[in-house]
TILUM-130863 format. One record per residue: residue in one letter; x, y, z of N, C-alpha, C in turn; residue number from 1. Coordinates in steps of 0.02 Angstrom, whole numbers, plus 32768, in hexadecimal, padded with zeros to 4 digits. Example, Ala and Ser with C-alpha at 12.3 -4.5 7.8 and 13.67 -1.06 7.14 Angstrom:
2
REC  aa  n.xx  n.yy  n.zz  ca.xx  ca.yy  ca.zz  c.xx  c.yy  c.zz    i
REC   a  8294  7EE4  8186   8267   7F1F   8186  8294  7F5B  8186    1
REC   s  8282  7F90  8162   82AC   7FCB   8165  8285  8002  818A    2
END
This chain:
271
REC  aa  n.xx  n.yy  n.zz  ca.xx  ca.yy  ca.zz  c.xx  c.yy  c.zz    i
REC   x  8029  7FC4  8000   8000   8000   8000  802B  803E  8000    1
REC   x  803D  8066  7FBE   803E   80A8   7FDC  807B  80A6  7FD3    2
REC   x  809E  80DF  8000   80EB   8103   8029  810D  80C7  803B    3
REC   x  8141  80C2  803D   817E   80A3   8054  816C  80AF  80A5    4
REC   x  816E  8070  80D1   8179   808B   8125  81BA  80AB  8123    5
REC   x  81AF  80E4  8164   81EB   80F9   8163  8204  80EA  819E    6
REC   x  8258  80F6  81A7   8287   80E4   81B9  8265  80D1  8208    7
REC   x  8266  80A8  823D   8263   809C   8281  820D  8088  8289    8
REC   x  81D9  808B  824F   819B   807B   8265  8197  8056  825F    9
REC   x  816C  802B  828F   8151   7FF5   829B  8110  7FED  827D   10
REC   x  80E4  8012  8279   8099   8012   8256  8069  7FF1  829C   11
REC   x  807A  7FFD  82DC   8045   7FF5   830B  8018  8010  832A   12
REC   x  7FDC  800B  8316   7FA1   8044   8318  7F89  800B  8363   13
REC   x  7F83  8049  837B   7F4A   8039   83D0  7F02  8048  83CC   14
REC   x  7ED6  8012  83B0   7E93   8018   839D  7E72  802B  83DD   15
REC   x  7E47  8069  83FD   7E21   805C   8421  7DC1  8058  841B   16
REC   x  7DA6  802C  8426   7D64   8036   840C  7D3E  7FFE  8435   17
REC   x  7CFD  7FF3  840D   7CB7   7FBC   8422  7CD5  7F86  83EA   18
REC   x  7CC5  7F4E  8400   7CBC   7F13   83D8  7C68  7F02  83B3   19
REC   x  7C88  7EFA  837B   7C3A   7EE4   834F  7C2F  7E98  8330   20
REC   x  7C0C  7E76  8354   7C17   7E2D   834D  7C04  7E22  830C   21
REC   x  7BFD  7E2E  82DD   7BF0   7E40   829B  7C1E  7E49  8264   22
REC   x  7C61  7E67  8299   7CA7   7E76   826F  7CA2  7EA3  8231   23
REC   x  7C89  7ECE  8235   7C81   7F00   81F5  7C91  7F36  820D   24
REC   x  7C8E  7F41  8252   7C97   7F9B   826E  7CBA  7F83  82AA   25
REC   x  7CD5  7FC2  82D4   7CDE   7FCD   82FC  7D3B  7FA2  8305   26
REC   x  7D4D  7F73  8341   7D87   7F5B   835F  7D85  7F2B  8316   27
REC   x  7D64  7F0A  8305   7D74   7ED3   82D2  7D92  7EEF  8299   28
REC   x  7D69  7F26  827A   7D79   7F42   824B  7DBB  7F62  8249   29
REC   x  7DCB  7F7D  827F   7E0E   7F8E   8289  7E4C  7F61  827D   30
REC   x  7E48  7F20  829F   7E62   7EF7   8296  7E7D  7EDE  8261   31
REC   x  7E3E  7EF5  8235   7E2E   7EC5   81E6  7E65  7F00  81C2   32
REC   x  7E69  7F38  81C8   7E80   7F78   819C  7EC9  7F71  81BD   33
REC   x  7EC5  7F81  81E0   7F29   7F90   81F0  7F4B  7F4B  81FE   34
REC   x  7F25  7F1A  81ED   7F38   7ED6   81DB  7F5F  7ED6  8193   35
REC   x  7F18  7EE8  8167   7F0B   7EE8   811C  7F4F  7F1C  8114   36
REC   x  7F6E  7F56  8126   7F81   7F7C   8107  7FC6  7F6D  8129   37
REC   x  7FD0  7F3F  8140   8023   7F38   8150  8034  7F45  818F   38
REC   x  7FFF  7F68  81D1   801D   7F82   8217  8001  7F3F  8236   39
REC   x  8003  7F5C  8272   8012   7F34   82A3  7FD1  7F48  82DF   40
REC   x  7F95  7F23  82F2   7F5D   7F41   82FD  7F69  7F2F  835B   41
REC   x  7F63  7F74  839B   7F5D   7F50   83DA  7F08  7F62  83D9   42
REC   x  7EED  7F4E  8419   7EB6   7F6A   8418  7EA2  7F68  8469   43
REC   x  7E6E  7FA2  8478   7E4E   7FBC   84C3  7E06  7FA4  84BC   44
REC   x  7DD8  7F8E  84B0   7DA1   7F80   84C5  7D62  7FAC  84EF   45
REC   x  7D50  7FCE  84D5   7D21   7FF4   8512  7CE3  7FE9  84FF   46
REC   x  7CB0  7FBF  84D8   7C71   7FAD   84EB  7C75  7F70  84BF   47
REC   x  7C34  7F37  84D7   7C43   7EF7   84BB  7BE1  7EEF  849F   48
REC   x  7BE9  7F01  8463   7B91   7EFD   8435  7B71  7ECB  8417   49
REC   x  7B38  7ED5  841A   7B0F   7E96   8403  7AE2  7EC6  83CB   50
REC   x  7B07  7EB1  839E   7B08   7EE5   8350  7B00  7E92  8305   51
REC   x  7AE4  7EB5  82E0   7ACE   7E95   829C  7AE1  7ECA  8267   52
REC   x  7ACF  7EAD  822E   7AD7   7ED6   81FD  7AA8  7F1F  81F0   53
REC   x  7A69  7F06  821A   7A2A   7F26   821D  7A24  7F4C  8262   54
REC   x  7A51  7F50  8280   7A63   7F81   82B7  7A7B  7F68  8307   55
REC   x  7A87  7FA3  8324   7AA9   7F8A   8379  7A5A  7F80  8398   56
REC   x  7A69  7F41  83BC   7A1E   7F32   83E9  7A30  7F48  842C   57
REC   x  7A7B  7F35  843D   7A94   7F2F   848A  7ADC  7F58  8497   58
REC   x  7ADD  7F7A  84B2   7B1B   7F8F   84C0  7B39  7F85  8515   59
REC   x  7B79  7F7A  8522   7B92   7F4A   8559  7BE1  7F79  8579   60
REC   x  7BD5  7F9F  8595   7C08   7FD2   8592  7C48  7FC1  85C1   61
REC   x  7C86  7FB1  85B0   7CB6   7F9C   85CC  7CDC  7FD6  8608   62
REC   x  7CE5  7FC5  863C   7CF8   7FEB   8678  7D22  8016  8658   63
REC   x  7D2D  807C  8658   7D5A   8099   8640  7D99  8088  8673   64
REC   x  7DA4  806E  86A6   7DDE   806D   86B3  7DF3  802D  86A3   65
REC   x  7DD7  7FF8  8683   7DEB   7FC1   866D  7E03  7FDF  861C   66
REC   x  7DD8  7FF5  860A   7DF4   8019   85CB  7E2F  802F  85BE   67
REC   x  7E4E  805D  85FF   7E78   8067   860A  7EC3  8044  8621   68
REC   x  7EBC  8011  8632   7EE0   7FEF   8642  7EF0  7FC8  861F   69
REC   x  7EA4  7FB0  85DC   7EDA   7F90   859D  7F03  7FA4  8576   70
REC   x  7EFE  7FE6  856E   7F19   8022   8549  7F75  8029  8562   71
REC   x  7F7C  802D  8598   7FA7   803E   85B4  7FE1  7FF4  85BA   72
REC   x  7FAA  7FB2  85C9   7FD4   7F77   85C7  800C  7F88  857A   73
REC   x  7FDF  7F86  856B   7FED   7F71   8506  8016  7FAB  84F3   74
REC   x  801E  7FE8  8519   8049   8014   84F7  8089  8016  8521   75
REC   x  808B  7FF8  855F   80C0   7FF8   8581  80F3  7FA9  857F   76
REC   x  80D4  7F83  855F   80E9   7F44   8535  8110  7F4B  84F0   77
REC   x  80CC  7F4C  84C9   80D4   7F47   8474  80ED  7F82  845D   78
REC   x  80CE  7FBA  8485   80E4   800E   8462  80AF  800C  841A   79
REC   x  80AD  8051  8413   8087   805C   83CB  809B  809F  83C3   80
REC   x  807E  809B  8379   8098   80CD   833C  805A  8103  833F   81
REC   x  802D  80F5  8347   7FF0   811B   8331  7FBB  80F8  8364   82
REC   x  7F85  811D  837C   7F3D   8120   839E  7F0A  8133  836D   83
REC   x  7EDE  80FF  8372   7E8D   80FD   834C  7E58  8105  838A   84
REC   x  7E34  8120  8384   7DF5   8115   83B6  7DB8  8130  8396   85
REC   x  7D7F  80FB  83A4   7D4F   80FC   8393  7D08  8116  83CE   86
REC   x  7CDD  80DA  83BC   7CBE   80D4   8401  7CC9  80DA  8442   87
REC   x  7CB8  8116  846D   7CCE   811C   8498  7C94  8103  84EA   88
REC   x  7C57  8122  84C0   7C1A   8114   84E2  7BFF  8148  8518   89
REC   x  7C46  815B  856F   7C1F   8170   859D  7C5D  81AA  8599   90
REC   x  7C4D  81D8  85DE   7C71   821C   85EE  7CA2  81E7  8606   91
REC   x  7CC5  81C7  8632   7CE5   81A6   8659  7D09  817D  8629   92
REC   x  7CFA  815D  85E7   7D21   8142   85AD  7D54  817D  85A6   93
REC   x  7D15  81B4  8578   7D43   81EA   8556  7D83  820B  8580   94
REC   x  7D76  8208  85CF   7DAC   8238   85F7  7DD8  81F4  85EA   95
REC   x  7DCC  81B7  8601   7E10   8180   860D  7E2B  8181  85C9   96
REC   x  7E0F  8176  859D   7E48   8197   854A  7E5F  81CE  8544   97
REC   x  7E3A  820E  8553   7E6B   825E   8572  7EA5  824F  8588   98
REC   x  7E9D  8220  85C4   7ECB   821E   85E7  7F18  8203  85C1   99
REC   x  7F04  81C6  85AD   7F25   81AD   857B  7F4F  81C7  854D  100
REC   x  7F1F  8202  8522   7F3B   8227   84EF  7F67  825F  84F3  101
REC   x  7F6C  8268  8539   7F87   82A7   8566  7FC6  828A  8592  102
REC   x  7FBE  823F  8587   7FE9   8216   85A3  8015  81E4  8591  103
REC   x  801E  81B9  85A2   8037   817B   8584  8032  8176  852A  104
REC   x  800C  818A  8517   8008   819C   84CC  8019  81E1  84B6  105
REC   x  8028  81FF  84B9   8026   824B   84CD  8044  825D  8479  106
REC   x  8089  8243  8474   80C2   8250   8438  80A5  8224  841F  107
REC   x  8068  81F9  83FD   804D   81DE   83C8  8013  81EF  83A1  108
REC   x  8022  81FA  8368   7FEB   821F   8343  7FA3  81E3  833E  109
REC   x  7F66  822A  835F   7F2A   81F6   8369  7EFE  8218  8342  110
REC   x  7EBB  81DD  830A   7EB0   81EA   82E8  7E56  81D6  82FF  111
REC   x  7E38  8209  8317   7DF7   81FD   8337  7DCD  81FB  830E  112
REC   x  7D8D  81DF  8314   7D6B   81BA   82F2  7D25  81D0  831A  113
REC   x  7D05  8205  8324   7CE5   8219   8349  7C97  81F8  834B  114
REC   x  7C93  81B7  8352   7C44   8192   835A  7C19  81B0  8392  115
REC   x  7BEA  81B5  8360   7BB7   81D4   8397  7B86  81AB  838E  116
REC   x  7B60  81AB  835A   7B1B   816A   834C  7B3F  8148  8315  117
REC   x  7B13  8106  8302   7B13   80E1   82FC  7AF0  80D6  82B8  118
REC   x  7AF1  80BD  827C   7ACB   80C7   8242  7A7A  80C0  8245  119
REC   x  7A80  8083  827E   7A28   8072   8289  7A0C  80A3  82B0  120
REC   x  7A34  80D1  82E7   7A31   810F   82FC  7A25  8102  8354  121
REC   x  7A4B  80C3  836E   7A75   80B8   83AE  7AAC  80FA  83B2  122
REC   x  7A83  810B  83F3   7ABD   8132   841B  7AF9  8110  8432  123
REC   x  7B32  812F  8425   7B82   811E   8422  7B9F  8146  8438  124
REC   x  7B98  8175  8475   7BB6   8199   848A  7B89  81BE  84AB  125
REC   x  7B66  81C8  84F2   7B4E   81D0   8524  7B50  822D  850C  126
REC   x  7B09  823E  8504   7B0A   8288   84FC  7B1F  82B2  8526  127
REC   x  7B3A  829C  856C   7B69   82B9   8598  7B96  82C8  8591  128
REC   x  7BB5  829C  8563   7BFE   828B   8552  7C17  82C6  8527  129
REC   x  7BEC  82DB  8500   7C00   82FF   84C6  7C26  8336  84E4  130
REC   x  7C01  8355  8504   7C39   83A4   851C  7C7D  838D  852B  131
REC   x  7C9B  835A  8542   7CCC   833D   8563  7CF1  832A  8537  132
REC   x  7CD2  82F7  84FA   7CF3   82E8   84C9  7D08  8322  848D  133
REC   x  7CD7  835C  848C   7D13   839A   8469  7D3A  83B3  8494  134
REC   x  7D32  83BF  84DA   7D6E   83EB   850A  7DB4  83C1  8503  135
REC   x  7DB6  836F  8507   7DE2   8355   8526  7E01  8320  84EA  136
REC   x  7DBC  8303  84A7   7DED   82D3   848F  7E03  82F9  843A  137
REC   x  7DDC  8339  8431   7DD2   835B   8400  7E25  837D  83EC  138
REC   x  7E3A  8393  8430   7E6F   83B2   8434  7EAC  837A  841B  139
REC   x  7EB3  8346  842E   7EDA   8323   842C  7EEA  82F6  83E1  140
REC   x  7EB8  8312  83CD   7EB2   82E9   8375  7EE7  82FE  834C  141
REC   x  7F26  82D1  833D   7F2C   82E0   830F  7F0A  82F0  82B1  142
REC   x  7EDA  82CC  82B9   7E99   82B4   827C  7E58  82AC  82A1  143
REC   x  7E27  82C6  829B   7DEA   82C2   82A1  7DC1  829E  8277  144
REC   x  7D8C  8273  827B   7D86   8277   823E  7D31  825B  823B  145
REC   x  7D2A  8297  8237   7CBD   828C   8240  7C9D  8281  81FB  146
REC   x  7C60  827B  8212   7C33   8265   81D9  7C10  82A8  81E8  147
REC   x  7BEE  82AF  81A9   7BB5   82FE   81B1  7B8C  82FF  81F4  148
REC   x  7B67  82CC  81F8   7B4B   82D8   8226  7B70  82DC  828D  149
REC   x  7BA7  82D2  827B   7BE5   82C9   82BC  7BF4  8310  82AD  150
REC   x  7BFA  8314  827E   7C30   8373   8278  7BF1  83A4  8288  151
REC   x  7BA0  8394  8289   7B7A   83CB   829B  7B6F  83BA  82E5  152
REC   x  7B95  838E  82F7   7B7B   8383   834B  7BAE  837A  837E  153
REC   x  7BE6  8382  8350   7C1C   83B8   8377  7C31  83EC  8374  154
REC   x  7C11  8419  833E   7C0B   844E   8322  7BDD  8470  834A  155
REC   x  7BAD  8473  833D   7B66   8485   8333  7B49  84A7  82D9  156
REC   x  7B71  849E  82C5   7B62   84B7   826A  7B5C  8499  824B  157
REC   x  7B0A  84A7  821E   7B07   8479   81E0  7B48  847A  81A0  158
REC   x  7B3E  8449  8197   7B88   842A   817B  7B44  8427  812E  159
REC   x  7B1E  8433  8102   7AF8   842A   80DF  7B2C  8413  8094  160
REC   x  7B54  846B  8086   7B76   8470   805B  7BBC  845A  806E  161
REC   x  7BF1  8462  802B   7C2D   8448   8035  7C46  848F  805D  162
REC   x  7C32  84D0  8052   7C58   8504   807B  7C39  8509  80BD  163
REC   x  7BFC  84E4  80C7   7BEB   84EA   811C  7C0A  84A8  8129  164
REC   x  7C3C  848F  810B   7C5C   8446   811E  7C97  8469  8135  165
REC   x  7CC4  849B  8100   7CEC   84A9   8122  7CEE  84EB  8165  166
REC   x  7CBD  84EE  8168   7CB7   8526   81A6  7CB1  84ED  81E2  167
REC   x  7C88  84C4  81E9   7C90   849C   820E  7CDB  8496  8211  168
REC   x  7CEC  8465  81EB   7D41   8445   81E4  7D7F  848D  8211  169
REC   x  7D65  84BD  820B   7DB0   84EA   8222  7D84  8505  827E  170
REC   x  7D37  84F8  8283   7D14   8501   82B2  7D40  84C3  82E7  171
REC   x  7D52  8478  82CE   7D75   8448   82DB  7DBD  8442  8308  172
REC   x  7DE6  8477  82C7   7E19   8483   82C0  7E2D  84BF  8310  173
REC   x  7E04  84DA  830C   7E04   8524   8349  7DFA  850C  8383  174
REC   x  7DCD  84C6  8384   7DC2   84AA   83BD  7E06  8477  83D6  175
REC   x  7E3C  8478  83A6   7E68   845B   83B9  7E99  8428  838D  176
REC   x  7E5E  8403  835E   7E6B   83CC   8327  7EA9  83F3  8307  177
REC   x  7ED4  83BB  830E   7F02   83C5   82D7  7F05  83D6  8281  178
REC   x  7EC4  8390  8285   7EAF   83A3   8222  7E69  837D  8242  179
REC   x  7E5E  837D  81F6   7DFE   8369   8205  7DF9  834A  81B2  180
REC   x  7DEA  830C  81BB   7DB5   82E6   8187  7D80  82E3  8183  181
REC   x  7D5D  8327  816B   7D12   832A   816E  7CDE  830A  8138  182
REC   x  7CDF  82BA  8147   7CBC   8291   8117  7C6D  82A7  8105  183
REC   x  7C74  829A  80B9   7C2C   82B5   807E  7C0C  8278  8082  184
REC   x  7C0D  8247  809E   7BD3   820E   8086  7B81  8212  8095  185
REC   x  7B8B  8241  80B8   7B50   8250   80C3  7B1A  828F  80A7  186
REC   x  7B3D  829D  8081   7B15   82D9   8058  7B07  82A4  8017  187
REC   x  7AE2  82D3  7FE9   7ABA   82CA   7FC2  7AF4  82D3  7F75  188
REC   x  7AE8  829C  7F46   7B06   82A4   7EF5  7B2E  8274  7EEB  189
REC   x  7B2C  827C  7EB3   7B5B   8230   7E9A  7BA6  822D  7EAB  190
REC   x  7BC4  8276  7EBB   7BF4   8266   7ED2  7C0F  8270  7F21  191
REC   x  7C35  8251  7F48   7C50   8250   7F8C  7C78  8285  7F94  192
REC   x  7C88  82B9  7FBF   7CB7   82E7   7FBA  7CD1  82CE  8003  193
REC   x  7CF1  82CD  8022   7D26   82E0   8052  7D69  8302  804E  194
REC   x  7D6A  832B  8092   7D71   8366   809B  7DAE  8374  80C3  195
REC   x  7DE2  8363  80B5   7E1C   8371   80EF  7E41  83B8  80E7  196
REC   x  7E38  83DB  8131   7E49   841C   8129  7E79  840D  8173  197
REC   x  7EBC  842A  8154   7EE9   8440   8198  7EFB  8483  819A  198
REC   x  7F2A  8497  81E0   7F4A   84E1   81C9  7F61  8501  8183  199
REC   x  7F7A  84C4  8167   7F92   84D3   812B  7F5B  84D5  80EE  200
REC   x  7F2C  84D6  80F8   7EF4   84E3   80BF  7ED6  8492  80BE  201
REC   x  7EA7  8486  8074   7E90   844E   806C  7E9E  8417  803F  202
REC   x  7E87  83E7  8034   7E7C   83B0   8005  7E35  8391  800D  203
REC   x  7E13  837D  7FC3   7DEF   837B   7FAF  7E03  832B  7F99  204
REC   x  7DD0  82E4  7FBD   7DD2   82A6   7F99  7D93  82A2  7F94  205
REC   x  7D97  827C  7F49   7D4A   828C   7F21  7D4A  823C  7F05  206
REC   x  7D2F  8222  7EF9   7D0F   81CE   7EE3  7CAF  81EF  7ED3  207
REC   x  7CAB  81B7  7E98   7C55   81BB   7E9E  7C33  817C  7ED3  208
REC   x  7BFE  818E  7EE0   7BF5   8171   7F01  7BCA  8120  7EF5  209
REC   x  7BE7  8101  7F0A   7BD4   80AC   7F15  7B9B  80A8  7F29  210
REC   x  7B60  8082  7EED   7B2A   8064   7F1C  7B22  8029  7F29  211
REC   x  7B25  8030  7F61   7B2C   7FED   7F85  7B16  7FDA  7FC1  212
REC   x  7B03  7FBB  8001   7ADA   7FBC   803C  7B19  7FA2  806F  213
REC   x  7B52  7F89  8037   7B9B   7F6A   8069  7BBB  7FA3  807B  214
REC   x  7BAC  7FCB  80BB   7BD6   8007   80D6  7BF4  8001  8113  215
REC   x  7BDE  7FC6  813B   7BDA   7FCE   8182  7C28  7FD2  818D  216
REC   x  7C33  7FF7  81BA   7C70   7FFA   81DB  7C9B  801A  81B0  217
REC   x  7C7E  8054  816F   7CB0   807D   8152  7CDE  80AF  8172  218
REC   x  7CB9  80CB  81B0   7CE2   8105   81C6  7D0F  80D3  81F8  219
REC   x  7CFA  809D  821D   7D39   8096   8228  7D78  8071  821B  220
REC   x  7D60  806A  81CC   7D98   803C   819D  7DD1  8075  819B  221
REC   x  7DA0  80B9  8166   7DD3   80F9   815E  7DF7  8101  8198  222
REC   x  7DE1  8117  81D0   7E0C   8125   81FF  7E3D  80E8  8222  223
REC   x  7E39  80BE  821D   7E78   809D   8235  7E93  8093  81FB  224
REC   x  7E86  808D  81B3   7ED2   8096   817D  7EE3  80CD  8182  225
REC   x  7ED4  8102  818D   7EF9   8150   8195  7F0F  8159  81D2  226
REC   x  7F14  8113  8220   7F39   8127   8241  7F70  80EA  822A  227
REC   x  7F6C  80BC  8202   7F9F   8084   81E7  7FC7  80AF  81C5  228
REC   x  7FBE  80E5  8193   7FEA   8111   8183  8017  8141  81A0  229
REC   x  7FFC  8159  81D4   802A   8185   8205  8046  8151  8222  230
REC   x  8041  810F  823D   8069   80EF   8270  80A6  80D1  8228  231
REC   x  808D  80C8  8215   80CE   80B9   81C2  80E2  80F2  81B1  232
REC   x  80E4  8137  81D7   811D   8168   81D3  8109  8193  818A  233
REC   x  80C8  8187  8174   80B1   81AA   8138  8099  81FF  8144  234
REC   x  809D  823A  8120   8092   8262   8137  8048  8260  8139  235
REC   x  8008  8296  8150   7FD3   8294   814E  7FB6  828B  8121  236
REC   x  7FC8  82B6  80F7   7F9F   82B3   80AA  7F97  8277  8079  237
REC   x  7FE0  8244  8090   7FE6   8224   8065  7FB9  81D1  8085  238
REC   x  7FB6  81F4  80D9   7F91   81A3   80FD  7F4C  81B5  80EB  239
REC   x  7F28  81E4  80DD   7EEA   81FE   80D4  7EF3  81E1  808D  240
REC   x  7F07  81F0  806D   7F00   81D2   8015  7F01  8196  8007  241
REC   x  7F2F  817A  8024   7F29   8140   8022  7EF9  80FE  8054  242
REC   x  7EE3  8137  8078   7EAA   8115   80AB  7E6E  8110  8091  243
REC   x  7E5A  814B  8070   7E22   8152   8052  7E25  8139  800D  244
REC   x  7E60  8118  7FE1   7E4A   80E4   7FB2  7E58  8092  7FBE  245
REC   x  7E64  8096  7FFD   7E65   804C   8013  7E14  8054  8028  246
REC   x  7E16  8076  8056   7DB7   806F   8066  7D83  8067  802E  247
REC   x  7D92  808F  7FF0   7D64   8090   7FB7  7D56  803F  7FAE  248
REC   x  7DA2  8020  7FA0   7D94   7FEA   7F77  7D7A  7FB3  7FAF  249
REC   x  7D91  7FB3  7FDE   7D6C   7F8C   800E  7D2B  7F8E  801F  250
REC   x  7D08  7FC8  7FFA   7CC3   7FE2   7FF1  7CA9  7FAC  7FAA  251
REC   x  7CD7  7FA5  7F82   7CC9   7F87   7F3E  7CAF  7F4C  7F47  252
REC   x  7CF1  7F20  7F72   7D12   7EF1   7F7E  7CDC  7EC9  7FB0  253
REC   x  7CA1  7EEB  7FCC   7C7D   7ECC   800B  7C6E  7E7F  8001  254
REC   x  7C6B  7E5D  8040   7C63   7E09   8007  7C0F  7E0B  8001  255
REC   x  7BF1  7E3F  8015   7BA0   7E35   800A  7B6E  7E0B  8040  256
REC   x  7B96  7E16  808F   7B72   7DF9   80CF  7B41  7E11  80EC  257
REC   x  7B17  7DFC  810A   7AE7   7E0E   812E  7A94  7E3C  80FE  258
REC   x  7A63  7E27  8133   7A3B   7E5D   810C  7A34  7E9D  8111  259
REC   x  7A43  7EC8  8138   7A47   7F06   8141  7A84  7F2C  811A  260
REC   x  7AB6  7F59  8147   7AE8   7F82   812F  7B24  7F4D  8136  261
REC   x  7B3E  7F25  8107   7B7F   7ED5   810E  7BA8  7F02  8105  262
REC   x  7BE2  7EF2  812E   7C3A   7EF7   8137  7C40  7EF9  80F1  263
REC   x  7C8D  7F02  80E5   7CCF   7F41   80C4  7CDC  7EE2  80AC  264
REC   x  7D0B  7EF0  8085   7D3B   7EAF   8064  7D77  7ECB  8066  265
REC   x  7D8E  7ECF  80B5   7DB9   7EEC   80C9  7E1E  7EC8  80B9  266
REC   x  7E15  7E8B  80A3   7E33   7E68   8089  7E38  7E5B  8027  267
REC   x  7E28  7E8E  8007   7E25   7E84   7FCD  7E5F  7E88  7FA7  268
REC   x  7E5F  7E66  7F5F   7E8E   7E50   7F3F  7ECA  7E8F  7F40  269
REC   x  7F07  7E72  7F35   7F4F   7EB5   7F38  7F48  7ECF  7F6A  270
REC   x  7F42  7ED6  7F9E   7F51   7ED6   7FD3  7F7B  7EC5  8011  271
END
């Protein structure tokens, strides 16, 4: 895939998230991507779901200080290159990953993944949580990386158009984010825009869009290959580019499971 690793990386991304017994989203999916792309996957665990293709029925929330403590085993062992986090769920998750990111992870670029609901439209992050999760995990992002409807609810701004996308995106940026992947899948037209805007201005990745019902677990395919690229020593632009055309084709690639929204073919050919 991609860039040459560079010199001293290892490619070990520290997945933190929910497990989806389903394997299309969330800890599995992670697994499946910085597997697929050459790193080296640890992982934290913080809720355990009783999820289908057709949505979350049950959610099972893992102790934040147990959370914490897998986090910390695995990085004071194995060490890692890069931090993913997904699902976080409660206020008491989000502070024990603060803590984390402010800590023991501190000098590793982390690439947040800001879940809030859920496609079937399961709450994934305790509406408490939210103020906490822009004060404390917003700041710490190296990469953000929301869906429209995540960027108006850490925002508060309709994100409608691509320029109320990027007002959001630098609204992001002020709050702390390093850069921001402000994903288009959710607007309207044949084609996908996403939106990466840093200090240094923007980039524009454009694909038409796939019809297809195999999506589950897209955002957090993208985001752990774009933290497989920073832990392989890639600069941003180029783990974002190449994240977002590994995700496409794994969009192509779905093997066609389940009846609802089926998993990525996260293993597809050349790879």
């Amino acid at each position: 895939m991609g860039p040459k690793k560079a010199k001293n990386a290892k490619g070990r991304v520290l997945a933190i998230g929910g497990s989806d017994p389903g394997a299309g989203a969330g800890i599995q999916a992670d697994l499946k991507t910085i597997s697929a792309l050459g790193g080296y996957a640890l992982t934290a665990l913080t809720a355990v779901t009783v999820q289908d293709t057709k949505g979350v029925r049950q959610i099972f929330q893992v102790p934040a200080k147990v959370v914490e403590a897998q986090a910390k085993a695995v990085l004071a062992d194995l060490g890692a290159d890069a931090v993913k986090t997904g699902m976080l769920g409660t206020a008491e998750t989000v502070r024990a990953v603060a803590s984390l990111l402010a800590g023991p992870a501190k000098r590793l670029p982390a690439v947040i993944d800001p879940v809030l609901v859920s496609t079937s439209g399961a709450v994934l992050l305790e509406p408490g949580a939210l103020k906490l999760f822009r004060s404390r995990i917003v700041p710490r992002a190296t990469l953000i990386t929301p869906n429209i409807p995540e960027a108006e609810a850490l925002t508060g701004l309709a994100c409608a158009t691509l320029d109320d996308r990027r007002r959001a995106a630098e609204a992001l940026l002020a709050m702390g984010a390093g850069a921001v992947l402000l994903k288009g899948g959710h607007a309207r037209g044949s084609t996908v825009i996403d939106l990466l805007v840093t200090p240094d201005g923007e980039t524009l990745f454009e694909g038409p869009r796939l019809k297809t019902r195999h999506t589950h677990g897209t955002g957090c395919t993208l985001a752990s290959a774009i933290a497989t690229g920073l832990a392989l020593g890639w600069p941003l632009i180029e783990a974002v580019g190449e994240g977002w055309a590994y995700t496409a084709e794994a969009i192509r690639h779905a093997p066609g499971l389940g009846k609802g929204h089926g998993p990525l073919g996260h293993f597809w050919s050349g790879r």
